[in-house]
N, C-alpha and C positions, 0 to 999 in steps of 0.2 A: 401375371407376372409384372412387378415396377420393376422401370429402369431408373434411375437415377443420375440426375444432370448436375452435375455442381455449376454453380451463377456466380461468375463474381461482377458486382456492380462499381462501372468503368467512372461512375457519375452516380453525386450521391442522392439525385433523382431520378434516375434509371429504375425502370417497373421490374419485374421477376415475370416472363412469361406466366401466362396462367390460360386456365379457358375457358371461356365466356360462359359456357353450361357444360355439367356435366356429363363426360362418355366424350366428350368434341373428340377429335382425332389432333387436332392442331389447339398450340398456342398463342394467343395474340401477341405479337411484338409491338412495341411502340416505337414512336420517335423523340428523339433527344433533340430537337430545335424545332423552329418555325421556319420554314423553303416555300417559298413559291416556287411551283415547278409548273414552265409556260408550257402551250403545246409542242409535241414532239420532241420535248425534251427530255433528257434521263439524271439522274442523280441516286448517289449512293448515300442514302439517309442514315443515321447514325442510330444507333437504339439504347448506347451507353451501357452494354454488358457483352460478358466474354463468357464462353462456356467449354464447360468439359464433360463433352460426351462421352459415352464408354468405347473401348474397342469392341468393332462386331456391331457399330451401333453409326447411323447419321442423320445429322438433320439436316431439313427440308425446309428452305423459305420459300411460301407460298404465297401469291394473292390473297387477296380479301376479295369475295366475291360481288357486297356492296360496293364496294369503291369502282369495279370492273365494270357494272350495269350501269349505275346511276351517272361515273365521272368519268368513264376511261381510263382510269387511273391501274393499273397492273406491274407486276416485274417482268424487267426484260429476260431475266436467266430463268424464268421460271421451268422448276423450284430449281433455286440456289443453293449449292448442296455446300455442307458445312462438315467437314471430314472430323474425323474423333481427334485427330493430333491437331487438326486447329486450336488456338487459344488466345487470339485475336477478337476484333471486337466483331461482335454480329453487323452488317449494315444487309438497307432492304435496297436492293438496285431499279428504281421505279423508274415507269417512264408515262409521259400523259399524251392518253392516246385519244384526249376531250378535245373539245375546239373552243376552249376558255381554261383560264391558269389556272390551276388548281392549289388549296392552301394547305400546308401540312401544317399543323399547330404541336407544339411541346406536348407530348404524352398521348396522342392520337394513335390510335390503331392503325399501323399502315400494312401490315404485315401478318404470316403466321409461322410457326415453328412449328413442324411434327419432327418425332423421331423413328424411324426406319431400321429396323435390321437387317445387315451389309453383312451375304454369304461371302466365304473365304472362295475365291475363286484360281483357279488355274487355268491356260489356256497354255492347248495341245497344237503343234503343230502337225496338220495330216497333208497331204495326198490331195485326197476328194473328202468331199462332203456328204452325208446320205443324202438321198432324194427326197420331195417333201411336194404334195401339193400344189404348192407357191412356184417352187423353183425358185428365179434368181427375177420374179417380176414384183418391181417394186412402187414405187411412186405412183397414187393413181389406178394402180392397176385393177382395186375390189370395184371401179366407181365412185363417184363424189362421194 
C-alpha cells in the first residue's frame, strides 16, 4: 500500500524527504542553515518544508544513527511526532551529547521521517483492570 505525503517547500532550497536506499523505513530530512551546536546544548533545526499527512496516518522524527555513534549528536523528543493536522514546518529538536561542537551545514542529513499508522482509539473507564503477569511492577523490575 502507498501513503501519500503532500510537501510543501517553506524555502526554495528545502530537499523533499527521500531514502537513502531502497525498502529504508525512514526518510532523510535535511537542514535549512548552518548551527553550531556546543555540547549539551539543544536546538530546533529548521528543514524548510511542511507536510500533509493523511488522517489514520503520523510521522516520526527520528535520529540518524551515524550522527548518534560517531558525534553524540541525537533528538531529544525522540521520535518527535508530527500529528496529521499539523501543517507547520518540520524542525529536528537535536541535542549534542559529544564533548566538542558539533557543525550542522545547509542541506546535511540531520534527521529522518517515517510514517506510522495511528489506530482510532477509545478509552473506557472501569473499576479494575484484569490481572496480567507484570501486575503493576514497573521500572526496573525484568533487570537491567
Amino acid at each position: 500500500m502507498t501513503v501519500q505525503v503532500r510537501v510543501k517547500r517553506l524555502n526554495p532550497d528545502a530537499k523533499i524527504p527521500k531514502a537513502a536506499k531502497k525498502g529504508d523505513a525512514a526518510f532523510d530530512l535535511h537542514s535549512m542553515i548552518n548551527y553550531e551546536i556546543k555540547p549539551g546544548e539543544r536546538y530546533a533545526v529548521p528543514t524548510g518544508i511542511a507536510v500533509e499527512i493523511p488522517s489514520g496516518y503520523e510521522g516520526e522524527v527520528r535520529p540518524r544513527s551515524g550522527l548518534a555513534l560517531k558525534d553524540g549528536i541525537t533528538i531529544l523528543n525522540s521520535p518527535g511526532t508530527i500529528d496529521s493536522g499539523y501543517r507547520g514546518e518540520v524542525k529536528t529538536i537535536m541535542i549534542n551529547h559529544g564533548e566538542k561542537t558539533f557543525h550542522i551545514t545547509k542541506g546535511m542529513r540531520i534527521s529522518q521521517l517515517a510514517i506510522r499508522p495511528v489506530p482510532e482509539v477509545t478509552f473506557i473507564e472501569v473499576d479494575d483492570l484484569s490481572d496480567s503477569d507484570r501486575g503493576s511492577e514497573g521500572f526496573g523490575s525484568t533487570g537491567r
